[in-house]
N, C-alpha and C positions, 0 to 999 in steps of 0.2 A: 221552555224545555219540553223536549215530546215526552210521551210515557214511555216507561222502562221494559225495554226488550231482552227475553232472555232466550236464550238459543241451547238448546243442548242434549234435543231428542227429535228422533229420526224415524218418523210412520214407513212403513210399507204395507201396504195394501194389496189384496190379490181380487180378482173379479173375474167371475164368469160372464159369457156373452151376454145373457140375462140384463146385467148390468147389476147384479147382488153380490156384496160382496161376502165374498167367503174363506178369507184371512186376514187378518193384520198381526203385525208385531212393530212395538216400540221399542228404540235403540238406543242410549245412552251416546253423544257424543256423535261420531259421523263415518261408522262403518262403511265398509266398501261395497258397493252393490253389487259386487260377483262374489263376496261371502254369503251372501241371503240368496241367491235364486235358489239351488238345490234343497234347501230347507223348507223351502218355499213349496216347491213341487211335491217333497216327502210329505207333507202335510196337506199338498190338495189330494196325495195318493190316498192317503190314510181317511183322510171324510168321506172320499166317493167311492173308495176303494178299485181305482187305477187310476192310471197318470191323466191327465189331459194331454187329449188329441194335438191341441195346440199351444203352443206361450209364445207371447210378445211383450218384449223387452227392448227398454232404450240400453244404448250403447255401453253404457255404463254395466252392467251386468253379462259381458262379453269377456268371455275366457274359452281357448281351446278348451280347458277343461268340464267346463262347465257345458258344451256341448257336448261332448261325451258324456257325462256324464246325465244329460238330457236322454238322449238317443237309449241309454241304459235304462233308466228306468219306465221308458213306453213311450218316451213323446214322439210322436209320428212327425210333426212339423213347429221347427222352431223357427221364430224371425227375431231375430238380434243382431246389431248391424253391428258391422267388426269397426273398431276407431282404427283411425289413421289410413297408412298406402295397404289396397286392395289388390289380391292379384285376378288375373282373369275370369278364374274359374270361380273366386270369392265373388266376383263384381256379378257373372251372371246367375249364382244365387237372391245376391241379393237384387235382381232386380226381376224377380220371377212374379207372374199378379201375385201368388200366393204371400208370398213374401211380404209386398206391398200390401197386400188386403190385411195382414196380419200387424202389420204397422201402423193401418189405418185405426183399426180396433185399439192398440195403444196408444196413439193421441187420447184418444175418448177418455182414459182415465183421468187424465187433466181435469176433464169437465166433470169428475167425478170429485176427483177432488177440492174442487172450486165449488161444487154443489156441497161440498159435508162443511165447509169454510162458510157459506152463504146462507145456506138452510136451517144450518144444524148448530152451527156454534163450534167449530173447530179452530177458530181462530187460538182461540187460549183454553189451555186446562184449569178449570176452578179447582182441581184437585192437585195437589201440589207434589213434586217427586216423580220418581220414574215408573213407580207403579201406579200413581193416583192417577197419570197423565194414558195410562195403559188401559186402566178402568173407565175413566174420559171419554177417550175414543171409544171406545167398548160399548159407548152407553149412545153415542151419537152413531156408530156404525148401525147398534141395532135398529136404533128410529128408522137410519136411511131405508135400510132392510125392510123393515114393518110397510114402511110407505111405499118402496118401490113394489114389493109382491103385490100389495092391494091392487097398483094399478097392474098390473101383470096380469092377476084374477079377473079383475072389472075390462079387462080388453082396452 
C-alpha cells in the first residue's frame, strides 16, 4: 500500500526576475487561475508601490478581462497565451521575442518550484489545515529567500 495522499491546497507563487520570491497565497480546493492573477498584481502594486513592468503567465490565467484589467493598473507588457483558436492579430502578438522572452522567464518558475520541493521540504506540510500549510510555505519560501539574496550579494 503506498502512503496516504491528500490533495486539497493550491500554492501560487509570484517571483521577481531576481528569482526571490515575493508573494504566495494558499487555496483551499482548486481555484481558477484567472481569479488570482489581478490580486496577484494588486499586491505586487502594493509592496513595491507600482505595477510591474512585466507578467508572465501560463495559459491558465487568460481572460479578456484580466488583460484589461492588467493594462489598468500599469503593466506595460503582459505575455499570457490565449487557450484555444487564435486569431491573426492574437497569433502575431503572441509570437513577438518579447512575448517569447516573457514566457521563457515563466518556465523558470517550475524550476523554482521543483527547488522549494527538493531543497526545502515543500513536499508535505507538517503543519496541518489550510493555515498551518500557509505558514508552511511561509517558512520554506523564506529560507529560499534568505538563501537566494545571499548568493545574489556574494556575486
Amino acid at each position: 500500500m503506498g502512503k496516504r495522499v491528500e490533495f486539497g491546497h493550491v500554492l501560487k507563487i509570484q517571483e521577481i526576475s531576481q528569482g526571490i520570491v515575493t508573494g504566495y497565497s494558499v487555496h483551499k480546493g482548486n481555484p481558477s487561475d484567472k481569479t488570482l492573477l489581478v490580486n496577484a498584481i494588486k499586491q505586487h502594486k502594493q509592496l513595491f508601490e507600482k505595477a510591474p513592468r512585466e507578467v508572465a503567465a501560463d495559459r491558465g490565467y487568460y481572460s479578456k478581462p484580466n488583460e484589461d484589467s492588467l493594462e489598468e493598473l500599469g503593466v506595460k507588457h503582459n505575455s499570457i497565451p490565449k487557450p484555444g483558436k487564435k486569431s491573426k492579430k492574437r497569433s502575431e502578438v503572441e509570437n513577438t521575442k518579447k512575448f517569447k522572452k516573457l514566457q521563457k522567464f515563466r518556465a523558470g518558475v517550475a524550476g523554482r518550484i521543483s527547488c522549494l520541493k527538493r531543497s526545502f521540504g515543500m513536499r508535505r506540510s507538517y503543519i496541518r489545515g489550510l493555515k498551518g500549510t500557509s505558514i508552511w510555505c511561509g517558512y520554506l519560501i523564506f529560507s529560499h529567500n534568505l538563501r537566494k539574496a545571499a548568493r545574489l550579494i556574494m556575486g
